[in-house]
TORBAKOL-397091 format. One line per 4 residues: number of its first residue (from 0); their letters; for each residue x, y, z of N, C-alpha, C, O. Coordinates in steps of 0.05 Angstrom, whole numbers. Example, Ala and Ser with C-alpha at 12.3 -4.5 7.8 and 13.67 -1.06 7.14 Angstrom:
0 = as = 264:-114:156:246:-90:156:264:-66:156:285:-66:169 | 257:-45:142:273:-21:143:258:1:157:268:23:161 .
***
This chain:
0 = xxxx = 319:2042:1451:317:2022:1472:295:2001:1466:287:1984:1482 | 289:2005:1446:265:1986:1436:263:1958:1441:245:1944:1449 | 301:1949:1430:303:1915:1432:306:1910:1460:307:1886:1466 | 309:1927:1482:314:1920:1507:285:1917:1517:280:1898:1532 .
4 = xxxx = 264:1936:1510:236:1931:1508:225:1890:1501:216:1872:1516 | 232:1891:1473:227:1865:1467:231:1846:1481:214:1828:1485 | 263:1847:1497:268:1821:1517:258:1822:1543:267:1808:1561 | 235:1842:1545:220:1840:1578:199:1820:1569:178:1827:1559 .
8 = xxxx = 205:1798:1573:182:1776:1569:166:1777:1591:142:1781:1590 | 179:1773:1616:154:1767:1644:174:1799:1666:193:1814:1662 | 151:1794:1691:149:1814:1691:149:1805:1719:134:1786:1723 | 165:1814:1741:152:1797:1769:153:1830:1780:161:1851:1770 .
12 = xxxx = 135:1819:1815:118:1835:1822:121:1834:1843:113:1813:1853 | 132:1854:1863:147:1850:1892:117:1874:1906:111:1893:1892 | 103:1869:1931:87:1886:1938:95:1885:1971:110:1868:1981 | 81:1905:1984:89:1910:2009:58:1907:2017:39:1919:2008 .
16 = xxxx = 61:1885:2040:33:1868:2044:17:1888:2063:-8:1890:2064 | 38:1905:2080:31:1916:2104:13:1948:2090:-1:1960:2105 | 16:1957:2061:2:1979:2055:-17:1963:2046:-10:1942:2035 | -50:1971:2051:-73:1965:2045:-85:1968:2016:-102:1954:2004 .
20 = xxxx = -70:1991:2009:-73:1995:1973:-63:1972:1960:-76:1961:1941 | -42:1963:1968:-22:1957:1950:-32:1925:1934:-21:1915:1914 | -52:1917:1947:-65:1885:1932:-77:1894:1908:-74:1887:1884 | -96:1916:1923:-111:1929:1890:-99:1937:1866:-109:1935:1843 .
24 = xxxx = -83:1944:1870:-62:1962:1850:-40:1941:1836:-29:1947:1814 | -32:1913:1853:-20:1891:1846:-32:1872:1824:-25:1862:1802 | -51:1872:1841:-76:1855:1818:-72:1876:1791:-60:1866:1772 | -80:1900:1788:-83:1916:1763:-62:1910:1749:-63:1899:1727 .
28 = xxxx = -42:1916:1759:-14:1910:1744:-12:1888:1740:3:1889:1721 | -15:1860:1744:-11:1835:1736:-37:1829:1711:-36:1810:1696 | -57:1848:1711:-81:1844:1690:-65:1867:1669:-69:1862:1645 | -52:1884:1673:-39:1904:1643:-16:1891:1641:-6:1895:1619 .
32 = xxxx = -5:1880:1655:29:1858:1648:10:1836:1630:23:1835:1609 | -7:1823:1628:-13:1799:1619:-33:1810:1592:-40:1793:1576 | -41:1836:1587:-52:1852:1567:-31:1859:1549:-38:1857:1526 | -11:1866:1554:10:1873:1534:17:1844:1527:37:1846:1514 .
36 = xxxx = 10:1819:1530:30:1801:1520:53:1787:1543:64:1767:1535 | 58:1794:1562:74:1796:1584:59:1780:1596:34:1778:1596 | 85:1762:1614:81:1739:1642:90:1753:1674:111:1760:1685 | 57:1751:1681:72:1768:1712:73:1742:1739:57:1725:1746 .
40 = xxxx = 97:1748:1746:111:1730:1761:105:1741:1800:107:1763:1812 | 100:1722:1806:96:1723:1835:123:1702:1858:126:1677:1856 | 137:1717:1875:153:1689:1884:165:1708:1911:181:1726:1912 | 145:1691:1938:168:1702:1957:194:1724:1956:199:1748:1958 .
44 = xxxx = 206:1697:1950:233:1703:1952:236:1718:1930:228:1716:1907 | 253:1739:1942:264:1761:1917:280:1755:1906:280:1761:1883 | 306:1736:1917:325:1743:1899:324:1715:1873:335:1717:1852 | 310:1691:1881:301:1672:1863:274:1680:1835:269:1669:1814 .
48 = xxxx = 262:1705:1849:240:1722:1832:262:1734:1814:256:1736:1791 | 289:1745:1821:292:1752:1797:310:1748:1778:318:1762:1760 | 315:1719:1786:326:1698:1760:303:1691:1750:307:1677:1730 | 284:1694:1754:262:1684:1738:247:1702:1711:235:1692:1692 .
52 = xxxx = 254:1735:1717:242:1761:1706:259:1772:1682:279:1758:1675 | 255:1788:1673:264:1805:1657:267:1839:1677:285:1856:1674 | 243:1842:1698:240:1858:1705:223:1854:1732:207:1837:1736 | 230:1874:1748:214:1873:1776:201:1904:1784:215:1924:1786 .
56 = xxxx = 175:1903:1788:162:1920:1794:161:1917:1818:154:1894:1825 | 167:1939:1843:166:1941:1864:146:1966:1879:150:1990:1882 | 124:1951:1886:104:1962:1895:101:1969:1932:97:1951:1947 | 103:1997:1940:102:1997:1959:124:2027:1963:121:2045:1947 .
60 = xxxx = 138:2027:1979:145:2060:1993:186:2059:1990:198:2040:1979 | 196:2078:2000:224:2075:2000:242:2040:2013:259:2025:2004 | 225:2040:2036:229:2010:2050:227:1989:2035:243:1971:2040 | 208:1985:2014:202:1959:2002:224:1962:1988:241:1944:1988 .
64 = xxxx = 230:1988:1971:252:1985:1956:280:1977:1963:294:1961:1951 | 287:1993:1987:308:1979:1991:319:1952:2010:342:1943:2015 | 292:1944:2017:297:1913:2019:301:1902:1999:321:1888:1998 | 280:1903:1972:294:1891:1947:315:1903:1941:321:1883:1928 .
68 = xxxx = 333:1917:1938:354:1930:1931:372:1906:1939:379:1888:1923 | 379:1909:1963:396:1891:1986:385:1862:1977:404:1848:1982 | 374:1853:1971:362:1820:1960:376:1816:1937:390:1795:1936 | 376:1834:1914:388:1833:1893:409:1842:1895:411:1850:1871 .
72 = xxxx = 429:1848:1904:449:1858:1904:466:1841:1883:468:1816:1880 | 474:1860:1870:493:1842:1845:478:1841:1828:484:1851:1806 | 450:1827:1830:439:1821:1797:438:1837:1778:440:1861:1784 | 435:1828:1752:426:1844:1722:396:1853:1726:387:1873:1715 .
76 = xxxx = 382:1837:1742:356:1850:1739:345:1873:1744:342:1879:1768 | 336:1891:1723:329:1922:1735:301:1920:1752:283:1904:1748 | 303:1946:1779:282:1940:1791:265:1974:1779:280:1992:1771 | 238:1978:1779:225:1997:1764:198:1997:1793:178:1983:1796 .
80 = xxxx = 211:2021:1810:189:2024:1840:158:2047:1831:156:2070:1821 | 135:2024:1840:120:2037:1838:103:2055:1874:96:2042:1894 | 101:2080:1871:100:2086:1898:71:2089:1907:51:2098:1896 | 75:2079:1932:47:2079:1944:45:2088:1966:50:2074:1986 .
84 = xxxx = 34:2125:1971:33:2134:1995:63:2150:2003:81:2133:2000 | 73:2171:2011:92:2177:2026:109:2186:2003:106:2178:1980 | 133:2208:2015:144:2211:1994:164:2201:1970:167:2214:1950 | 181:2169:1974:185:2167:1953:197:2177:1934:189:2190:1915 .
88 = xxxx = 226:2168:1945:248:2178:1922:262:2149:1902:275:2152:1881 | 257:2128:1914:264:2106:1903:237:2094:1878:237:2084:1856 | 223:2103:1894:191:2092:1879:178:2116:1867:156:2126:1870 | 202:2124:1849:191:2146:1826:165:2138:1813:152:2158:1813 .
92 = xxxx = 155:2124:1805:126:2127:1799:109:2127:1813:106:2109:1830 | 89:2153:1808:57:2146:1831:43:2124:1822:52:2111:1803 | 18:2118:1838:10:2088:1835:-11:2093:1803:-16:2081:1782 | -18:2113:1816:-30:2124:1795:-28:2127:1762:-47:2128:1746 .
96 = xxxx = -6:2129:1757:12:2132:1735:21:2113:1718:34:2115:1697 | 1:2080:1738:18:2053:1732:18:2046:1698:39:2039:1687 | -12:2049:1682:-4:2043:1655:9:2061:1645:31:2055:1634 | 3:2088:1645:30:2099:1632:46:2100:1638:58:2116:1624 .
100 = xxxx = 62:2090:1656:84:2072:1667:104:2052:1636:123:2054:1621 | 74:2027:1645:83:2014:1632:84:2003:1611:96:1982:1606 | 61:2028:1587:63:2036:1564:95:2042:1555:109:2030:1539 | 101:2067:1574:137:2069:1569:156:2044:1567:171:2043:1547 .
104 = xxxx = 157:2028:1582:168:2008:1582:156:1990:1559:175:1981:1546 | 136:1982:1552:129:1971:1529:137:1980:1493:137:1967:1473 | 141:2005:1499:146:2014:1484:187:2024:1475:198:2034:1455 | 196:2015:1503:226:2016:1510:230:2045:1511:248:2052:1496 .
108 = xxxx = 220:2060:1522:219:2081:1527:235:2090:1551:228:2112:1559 | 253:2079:1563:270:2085:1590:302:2076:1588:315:2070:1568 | 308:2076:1610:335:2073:1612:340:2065:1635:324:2070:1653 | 370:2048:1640:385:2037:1663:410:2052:1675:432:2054:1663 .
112 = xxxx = 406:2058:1692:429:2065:1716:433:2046:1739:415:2036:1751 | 457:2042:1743:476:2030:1761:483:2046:1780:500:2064:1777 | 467:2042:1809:471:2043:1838:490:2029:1852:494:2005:1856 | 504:2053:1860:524:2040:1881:511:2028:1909:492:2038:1921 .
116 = xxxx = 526:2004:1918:514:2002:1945:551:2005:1953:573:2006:1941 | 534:2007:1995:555:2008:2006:557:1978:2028:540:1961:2033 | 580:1982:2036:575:1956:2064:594:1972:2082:605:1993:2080 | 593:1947:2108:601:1958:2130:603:1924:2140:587:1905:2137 .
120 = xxxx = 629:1927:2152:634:1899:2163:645:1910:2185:648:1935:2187 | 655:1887:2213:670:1888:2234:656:1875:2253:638:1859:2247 | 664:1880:2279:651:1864:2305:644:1883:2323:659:1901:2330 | 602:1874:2335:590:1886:2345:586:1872:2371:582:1848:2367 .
124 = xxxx = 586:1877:2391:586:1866:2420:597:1829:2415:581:1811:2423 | 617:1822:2405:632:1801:2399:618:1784:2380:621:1760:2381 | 603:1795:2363:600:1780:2339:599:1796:2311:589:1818:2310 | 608:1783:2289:620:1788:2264:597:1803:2251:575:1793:2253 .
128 = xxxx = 598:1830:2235:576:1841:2221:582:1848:2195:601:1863:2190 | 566:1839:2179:581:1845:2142:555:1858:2126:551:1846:2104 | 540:1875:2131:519:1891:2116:519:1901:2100:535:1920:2102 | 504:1900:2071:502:1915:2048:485:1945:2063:477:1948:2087 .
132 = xxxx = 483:1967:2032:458:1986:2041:463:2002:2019:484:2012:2011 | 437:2004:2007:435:2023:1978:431:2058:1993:438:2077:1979 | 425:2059:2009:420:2092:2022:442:2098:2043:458:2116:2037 | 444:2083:2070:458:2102:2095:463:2072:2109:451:2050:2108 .
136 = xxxx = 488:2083:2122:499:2062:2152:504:2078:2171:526:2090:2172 | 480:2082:2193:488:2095:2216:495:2079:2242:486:2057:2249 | 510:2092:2253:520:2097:2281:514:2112:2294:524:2135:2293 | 494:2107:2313:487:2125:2329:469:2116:2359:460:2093:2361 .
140 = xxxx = 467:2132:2374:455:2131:2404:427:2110:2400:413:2110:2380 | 425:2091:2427:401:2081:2426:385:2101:2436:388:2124:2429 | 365:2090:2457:346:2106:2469:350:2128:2486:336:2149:2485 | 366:2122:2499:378:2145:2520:379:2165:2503:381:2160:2479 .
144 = xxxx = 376:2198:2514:384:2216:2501:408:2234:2515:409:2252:2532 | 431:2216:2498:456:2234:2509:482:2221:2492:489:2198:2489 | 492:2243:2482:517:2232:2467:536:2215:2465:547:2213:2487 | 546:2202:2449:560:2184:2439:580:2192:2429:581:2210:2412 .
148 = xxxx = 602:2180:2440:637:2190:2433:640:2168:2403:635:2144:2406 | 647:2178:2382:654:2159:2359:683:2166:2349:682:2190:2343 | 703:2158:2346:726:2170:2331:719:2161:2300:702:2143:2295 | 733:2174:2282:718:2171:2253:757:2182:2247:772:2200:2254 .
152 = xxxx = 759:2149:2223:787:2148:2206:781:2160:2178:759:2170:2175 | 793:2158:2165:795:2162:2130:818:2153:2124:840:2162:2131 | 813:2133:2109:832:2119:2098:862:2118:2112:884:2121:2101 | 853:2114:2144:880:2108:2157:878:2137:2181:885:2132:2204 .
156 = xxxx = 868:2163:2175:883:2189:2180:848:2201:2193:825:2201:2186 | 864:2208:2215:836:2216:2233:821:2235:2222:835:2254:2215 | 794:2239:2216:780:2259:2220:767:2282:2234:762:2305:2227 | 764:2266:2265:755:2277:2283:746:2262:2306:743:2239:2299 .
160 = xxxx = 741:2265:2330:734:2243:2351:706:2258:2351:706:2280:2363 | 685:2251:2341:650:2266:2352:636:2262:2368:628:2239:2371 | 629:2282:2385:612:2282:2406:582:2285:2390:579:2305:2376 | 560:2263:2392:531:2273:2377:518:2250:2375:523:2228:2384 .
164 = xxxx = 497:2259:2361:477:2230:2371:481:2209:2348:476:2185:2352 | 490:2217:2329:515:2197:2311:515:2199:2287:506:2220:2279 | 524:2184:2272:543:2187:2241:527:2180:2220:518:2157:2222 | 523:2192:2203:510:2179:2181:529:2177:2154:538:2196:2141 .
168 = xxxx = 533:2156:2149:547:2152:2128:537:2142:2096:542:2120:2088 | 524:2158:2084:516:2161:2063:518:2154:2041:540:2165:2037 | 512:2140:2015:514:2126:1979:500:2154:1977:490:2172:1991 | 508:2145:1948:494:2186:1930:474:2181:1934:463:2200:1946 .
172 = xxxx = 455:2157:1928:431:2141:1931:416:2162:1960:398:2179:1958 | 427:2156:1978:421:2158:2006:420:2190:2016:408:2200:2035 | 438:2201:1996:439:2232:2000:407:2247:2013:400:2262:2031 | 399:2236:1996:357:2250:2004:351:2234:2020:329:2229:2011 .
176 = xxxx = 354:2218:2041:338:2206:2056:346:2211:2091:335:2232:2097 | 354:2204:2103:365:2214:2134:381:2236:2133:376:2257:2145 | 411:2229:2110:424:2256:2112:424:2282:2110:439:2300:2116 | 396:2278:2094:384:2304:2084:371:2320:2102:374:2344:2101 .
180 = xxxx = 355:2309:2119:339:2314:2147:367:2316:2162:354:2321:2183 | 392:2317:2170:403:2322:2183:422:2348:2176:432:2364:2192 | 424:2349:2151:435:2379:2156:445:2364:2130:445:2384:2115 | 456:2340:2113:470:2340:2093:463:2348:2066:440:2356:2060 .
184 = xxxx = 489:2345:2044:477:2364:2020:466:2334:2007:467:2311:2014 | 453:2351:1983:438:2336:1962:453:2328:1938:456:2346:1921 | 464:2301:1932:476:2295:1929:476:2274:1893:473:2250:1896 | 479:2282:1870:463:2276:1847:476:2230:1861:491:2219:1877 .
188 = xxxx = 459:2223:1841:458:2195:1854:478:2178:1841:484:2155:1850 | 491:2189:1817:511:2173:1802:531:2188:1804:543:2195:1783 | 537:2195:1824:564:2215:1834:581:2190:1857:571:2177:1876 | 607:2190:1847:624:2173:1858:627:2175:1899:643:2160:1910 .
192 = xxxx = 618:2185:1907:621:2202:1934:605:2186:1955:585:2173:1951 | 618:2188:1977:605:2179:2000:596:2211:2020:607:2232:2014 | 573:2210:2044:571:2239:2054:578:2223:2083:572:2200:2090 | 588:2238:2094:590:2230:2125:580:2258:2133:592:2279:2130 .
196 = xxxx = 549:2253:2146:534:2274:2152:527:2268:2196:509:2255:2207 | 551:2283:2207:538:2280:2234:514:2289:2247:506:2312:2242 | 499:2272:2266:477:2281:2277:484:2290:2303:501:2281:2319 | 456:2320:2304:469:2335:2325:499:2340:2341:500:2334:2365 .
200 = xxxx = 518:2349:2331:538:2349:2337:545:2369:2351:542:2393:2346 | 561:2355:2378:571:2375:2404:581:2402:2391:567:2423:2392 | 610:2400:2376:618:2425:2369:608:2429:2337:610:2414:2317 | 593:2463:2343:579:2470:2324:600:2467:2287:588:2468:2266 .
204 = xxxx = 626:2463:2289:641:2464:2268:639:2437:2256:649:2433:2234 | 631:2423:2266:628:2392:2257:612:2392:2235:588:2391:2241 | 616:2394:2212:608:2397:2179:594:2363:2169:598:2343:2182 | 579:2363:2146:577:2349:2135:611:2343:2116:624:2363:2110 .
208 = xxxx = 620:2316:2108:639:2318:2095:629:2306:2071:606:2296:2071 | 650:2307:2042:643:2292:2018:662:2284:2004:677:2298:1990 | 663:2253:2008:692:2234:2012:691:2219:1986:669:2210:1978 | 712:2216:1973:716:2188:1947:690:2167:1957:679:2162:1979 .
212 = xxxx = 687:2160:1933:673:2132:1944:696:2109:1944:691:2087:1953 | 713:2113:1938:738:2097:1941:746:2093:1960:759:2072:1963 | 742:2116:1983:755:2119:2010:743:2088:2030:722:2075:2031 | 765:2088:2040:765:2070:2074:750:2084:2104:763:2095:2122 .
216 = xxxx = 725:2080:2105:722:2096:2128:726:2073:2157:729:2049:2154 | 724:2083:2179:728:2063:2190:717:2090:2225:729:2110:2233 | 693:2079:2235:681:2083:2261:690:2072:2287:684:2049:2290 | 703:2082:2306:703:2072:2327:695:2079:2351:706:2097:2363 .
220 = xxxx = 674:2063:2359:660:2069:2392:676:2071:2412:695:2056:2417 | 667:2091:2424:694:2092:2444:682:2099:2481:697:2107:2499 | 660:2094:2483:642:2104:2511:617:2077:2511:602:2070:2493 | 620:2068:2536:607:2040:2538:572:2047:2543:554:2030:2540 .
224 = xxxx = 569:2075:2552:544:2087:2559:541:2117:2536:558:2130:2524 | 512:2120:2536:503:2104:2531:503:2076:2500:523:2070:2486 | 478:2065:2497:477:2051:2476:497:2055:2458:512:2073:2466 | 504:2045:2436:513:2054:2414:504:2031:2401:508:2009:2409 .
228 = xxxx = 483:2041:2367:481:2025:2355:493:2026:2325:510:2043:2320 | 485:2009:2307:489:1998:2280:462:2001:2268:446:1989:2281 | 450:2015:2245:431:2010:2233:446:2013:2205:467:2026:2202 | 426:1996:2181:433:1997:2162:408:1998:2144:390:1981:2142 .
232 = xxxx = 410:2023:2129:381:2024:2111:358:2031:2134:334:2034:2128 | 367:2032:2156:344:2037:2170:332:2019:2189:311:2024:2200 | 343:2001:2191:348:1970:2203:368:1966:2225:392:1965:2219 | 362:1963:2248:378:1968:2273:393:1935:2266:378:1916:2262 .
236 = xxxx = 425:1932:2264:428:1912:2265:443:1907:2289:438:1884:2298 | 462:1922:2303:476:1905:2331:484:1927:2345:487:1949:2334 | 488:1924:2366:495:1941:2386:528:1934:2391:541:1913:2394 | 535:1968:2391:560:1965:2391:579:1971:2422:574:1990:2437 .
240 = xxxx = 599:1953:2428:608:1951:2456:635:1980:2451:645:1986:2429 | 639:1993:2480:662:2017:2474:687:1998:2458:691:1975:2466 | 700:2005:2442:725:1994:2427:719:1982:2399:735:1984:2380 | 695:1970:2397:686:1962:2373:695:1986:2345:696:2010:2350 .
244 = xxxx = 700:1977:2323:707:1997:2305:685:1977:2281:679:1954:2284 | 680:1989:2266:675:1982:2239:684:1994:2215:690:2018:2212 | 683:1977:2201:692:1994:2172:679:1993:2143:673:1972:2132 | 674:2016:2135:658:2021:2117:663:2033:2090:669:2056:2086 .
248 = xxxx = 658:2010:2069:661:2022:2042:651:2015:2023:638:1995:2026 | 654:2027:1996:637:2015:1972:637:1986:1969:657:1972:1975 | 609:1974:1957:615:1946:1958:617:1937:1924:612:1953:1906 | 626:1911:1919:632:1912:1897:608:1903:1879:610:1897:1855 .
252 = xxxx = 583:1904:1894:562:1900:1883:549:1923:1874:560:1945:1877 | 520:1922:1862:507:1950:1844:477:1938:1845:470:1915:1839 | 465:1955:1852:438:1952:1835:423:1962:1812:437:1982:1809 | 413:1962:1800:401:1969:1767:377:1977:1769:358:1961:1769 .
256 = xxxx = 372:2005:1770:349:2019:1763:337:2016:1741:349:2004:1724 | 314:2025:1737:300:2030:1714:290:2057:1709:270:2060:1724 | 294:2077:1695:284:2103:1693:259:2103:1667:260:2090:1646 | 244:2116:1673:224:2116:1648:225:2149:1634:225:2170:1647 .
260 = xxxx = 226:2147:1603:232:2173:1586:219:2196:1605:197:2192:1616 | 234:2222:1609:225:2242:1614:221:2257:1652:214:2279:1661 | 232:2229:1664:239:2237:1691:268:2236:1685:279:2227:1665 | 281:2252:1716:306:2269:1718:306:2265:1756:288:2264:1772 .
264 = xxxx = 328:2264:1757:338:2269:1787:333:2300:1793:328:2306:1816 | 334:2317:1774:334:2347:1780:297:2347:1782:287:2360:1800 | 276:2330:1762:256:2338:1769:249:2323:1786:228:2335:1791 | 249:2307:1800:244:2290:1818:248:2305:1849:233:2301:1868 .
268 = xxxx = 270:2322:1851:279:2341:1863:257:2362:1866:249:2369:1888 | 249:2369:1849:230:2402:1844:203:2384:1859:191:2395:1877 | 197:2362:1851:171:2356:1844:170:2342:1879:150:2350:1891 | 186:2327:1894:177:2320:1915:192:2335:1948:189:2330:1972 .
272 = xxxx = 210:2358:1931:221:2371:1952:195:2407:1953:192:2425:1969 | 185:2401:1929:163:2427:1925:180:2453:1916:171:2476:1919 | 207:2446:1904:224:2476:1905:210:2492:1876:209:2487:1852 | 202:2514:1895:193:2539:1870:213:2561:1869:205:2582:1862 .
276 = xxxx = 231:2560:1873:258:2585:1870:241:2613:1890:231:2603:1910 | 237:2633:1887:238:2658:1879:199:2662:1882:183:2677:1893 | 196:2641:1867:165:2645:1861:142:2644:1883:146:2627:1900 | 119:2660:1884:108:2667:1900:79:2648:1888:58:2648:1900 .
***
């Protein structure tokens, strides 16, 4: 991976203003980007930062990442998350870790994987909704605490009408983050599959499912009380009226990781879920 090394000329630099670390640790990395030979790039806007890069370092927690995720959607540019604080499954590196970080990378020491994103389009209390999301699209209860009637299609052919506080519809990406806290499985991230993982669900047989990523899913609200919302990535986007349906599936966009030699989805697993098997 060496010559892929060579063509990282500049280097841009996405930070999350709201963590207090994250200036100190910004600055460092734009003084070891400009030590190796490297131009580190600063620019608002993400997705004009990364026609400008070779590469984007994203500084800050799962959130920063997948707002850049969703910014770039589609581009060639790989993004390489550095984490600050919290656990951090997107922003595989500690902050700590940053030059030998990006020793590896100087040295072309890593590799690229292609993330699926998902979307979700349709109409939310009479206006049009078309959302990307590298992790989860839920449906589920606003504030009130009391269930929500959803009917849930597959590719045309019912699955079930659910009584619960609502649906999580899951990228392999997304497998460790809400669905996992709800009862769903763990899910490797370059696995073709969507999870439709329900929350709290009336009847106890109501399973996590694990669908094509090819599949047509398609939600429909069906009880005007309480709330019913739309979040995406974690982002409340519209409230949905009884009859509203949406539909949800792979989008034809990707995002581009960056892995550095010697991490693994399996250790990444051990190392921030704490699993010791057996061992005392």
């Amino acid at each position: 991976m060496k010559k892929h090394a060579d063509k990282i000329r500049s280097v841009g630099i996405i930070g999350n203003s709201e963590k207090a670390a994250c200036a100190d640790i910004v600055r460092r990395a734009a003084r070891l980007i400009a030590r190796a030979g490297r131009k580190a790039v600063v620019n608002p806007d993400t997705a004009a930062l990364a026609r400008e890069v070779d590469l984007l370092l994203v500084f800050g927690g799962d959130g920063t990442m997948l707002r850049a995720a969703r910014d770039l959607a589609g581009s060639a540019t790989p993004l390489l998350g550095i984490n600050i604080g919290g656990l951090g499954f997107l922003t595989a590196v500690p902050s700590a870790e940053l030059p030998r970080a990006l020793n590896h990378v100087w040295k072309g020491e890593f590799k690229y994987e292609s993330r699926a994103l998902i979307e979700v389009s349709g109409h939310c209390n009479g206006q049009s909704v078309c959302e990307m999301a590298l992790n989860d699209i839920v449906v589920g209860r606003g504030a009130v605490s009391r269930l929500i009637g959803l009917d849930v299609s597959v590719d045309g052919e019912l699955v079930t009408h659910y009584r619960c506080d609502g649906l999580i519809v899951s990228s392999p990406t997304g497998s460790t983050a809400y669905s996992l806290s709800a009862g769903g499985a763990v899910i490797f991230p370059t696995a073709d599959v969507f999870a439709l993982t329900p929350i709290c669900p009336h009847a106890l047989s109501n399973r996590p499912i694990i669908l094509p990523l090819a599949s047509v899913i398609r939600v429909k609200a069906t009880n005007p009380v309480p709330a019913t919302m739309l979040s995406v990535d974690g982002q409340v986007v519209a409230e949905l009226d009884a009859g509203d349906t949406l539909t949800i599936r792979r989008s034809r966009r990707a995002v581009r990781l960056m892995h550095l030699a010697g991490s693994s989805f399996l250790e990444t697993l051990r190392r921030k879920l704490q699993w010791r098997g057996a061992y005392v």
